[in-house]
N, C-alpha and C positions, 0 to 999 in steps of 0.2 A: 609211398604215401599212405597207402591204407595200413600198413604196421604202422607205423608214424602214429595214424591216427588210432589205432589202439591203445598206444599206453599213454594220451594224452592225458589231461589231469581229471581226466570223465575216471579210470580206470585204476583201481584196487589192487592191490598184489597181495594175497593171501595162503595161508598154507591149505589144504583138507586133505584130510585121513583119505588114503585111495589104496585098498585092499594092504599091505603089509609095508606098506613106506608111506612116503608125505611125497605130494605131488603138487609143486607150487604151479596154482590155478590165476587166473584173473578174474574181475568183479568188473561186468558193464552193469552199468545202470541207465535207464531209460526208457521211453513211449514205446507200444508198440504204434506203428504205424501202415500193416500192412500187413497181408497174411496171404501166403503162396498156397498153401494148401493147410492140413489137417497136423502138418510137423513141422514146418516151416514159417517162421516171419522173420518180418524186418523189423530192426530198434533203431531209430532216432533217440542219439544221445545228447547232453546239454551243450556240446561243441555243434551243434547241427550237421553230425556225421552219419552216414546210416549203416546198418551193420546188419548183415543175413543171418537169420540163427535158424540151425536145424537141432531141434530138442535133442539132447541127449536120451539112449536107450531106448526109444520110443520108433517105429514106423507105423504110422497111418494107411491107408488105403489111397491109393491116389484116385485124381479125380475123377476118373473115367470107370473107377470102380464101384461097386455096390458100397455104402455108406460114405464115399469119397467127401463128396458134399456136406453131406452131415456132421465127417469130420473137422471137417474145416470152419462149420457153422458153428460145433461145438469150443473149437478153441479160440476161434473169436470171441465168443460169449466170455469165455473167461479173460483173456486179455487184452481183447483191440482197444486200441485210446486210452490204455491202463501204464500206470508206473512199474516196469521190471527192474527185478536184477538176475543177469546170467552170469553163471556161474562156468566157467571153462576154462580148459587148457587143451585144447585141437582147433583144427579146420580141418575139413572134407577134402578133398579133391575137386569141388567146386570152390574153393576157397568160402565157406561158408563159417562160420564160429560154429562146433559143437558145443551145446551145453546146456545146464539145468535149469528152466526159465520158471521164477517164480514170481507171484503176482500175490500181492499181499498175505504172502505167509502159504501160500497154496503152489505145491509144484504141479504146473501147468501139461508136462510131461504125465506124471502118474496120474492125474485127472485123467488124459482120454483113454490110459489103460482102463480106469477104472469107469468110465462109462460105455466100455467095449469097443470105441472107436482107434484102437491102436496098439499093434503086438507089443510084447516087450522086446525091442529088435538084440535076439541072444545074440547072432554074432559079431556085435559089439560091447558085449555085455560087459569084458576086461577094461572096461573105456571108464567104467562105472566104479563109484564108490562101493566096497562090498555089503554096506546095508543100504543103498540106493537099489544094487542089485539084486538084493534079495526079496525088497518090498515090490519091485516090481512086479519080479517074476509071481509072486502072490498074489499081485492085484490080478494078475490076468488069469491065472486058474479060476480067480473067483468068480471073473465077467464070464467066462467061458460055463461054468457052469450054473450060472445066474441066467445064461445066453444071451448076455445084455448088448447092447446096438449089432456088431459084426459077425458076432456069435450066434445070432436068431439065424443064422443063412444056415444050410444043410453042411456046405462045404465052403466055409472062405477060402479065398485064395489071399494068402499072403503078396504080400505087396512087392517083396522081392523074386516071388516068382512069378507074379505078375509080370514086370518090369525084363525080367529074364526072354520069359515068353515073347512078348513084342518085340523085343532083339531078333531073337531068334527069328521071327515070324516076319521077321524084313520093315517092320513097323516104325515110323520114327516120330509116333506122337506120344512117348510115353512118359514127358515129362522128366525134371531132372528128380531124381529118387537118389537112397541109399548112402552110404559114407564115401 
């Protein structure tokens, strides 16, 4: 049912350039209506289906972490109640859409690198178109030495080794994270 509802008549088939071949992607379009944290929402498309997207390239801080919050405030600002389109060809392992969520001409993803709220997440960097990949990793040198939101901290921790840590540490409120 939920593939069903992905290539309903909501849904695009398009090609994009993805590092040295063509990699036929899909095109949702839709509200956001929801937002899990600082990399994650939900899109209500025109069939009133909802769909989980976790931004491609991009891991934020989760919530329980220093700017956790803030991340999350910050990509509300840019998308909540707003008309997307994402851009993908994966799901996670949570069955989640990976992909590139734009909001009137503005990637929603490269925003919170560029406001220091979210690593460029390299080890899925291959996932990434190679000039998607490449602006990211840019924005983020630049927030990093700009020290702009996450970067003012002495030492962030990275959200996946956050995430690692609470495993480890017998912890089970860490939130679903990562690909």
């Amino acid at each position: 049912m939920f593939r069903r509802s992905l290539w309903s008549a909501h849904l695009a088939v398009v090609a994009l350039g993805c590092g040295s071949g063509l990699v036929s992607a899909a095109v949702l379009r839709g509200e956001v209506v929801a937002l899990s944290d600082g990399d994650t929402v939900t899109v209500l498309d025109a069939g009133r289906t909802t769909h989980k997207i976790r931004l491609a390239g991009i891991d934020a801080p989760e919530k329980r972490q220093p700017f956790g919050e803030r991340a999350r405030q910050n990509l509300s600002a840019l998308v909540f109640r707003k008309q997307v389109t994402v851009e993908w060809s994966t799901q996670d392992r949570y069955g989640r859409i990976v992909g590139k969520v734009m909001v009137q001409g503005e990637d929603a993803g490269l925003a919170q690198i560029r406001s220091g709220l979210a690593w460029h997440y390299k080890a899925y960097q291959r996932q990434q178109a190679a000039p998607d990949r490449a602006i990211y990793a840019d924005a983020e040198v630049v927030a990093r030495q700009a020290r702009r939101g996450l970067w003012s901290e002495a030492a962030p921790v990275a959200p996946w080794d956050y995430r690692r840590e609470r495993r480890e540490s017998g912890s089970t409120s860490t939130g679903v994270g990562g690909f």
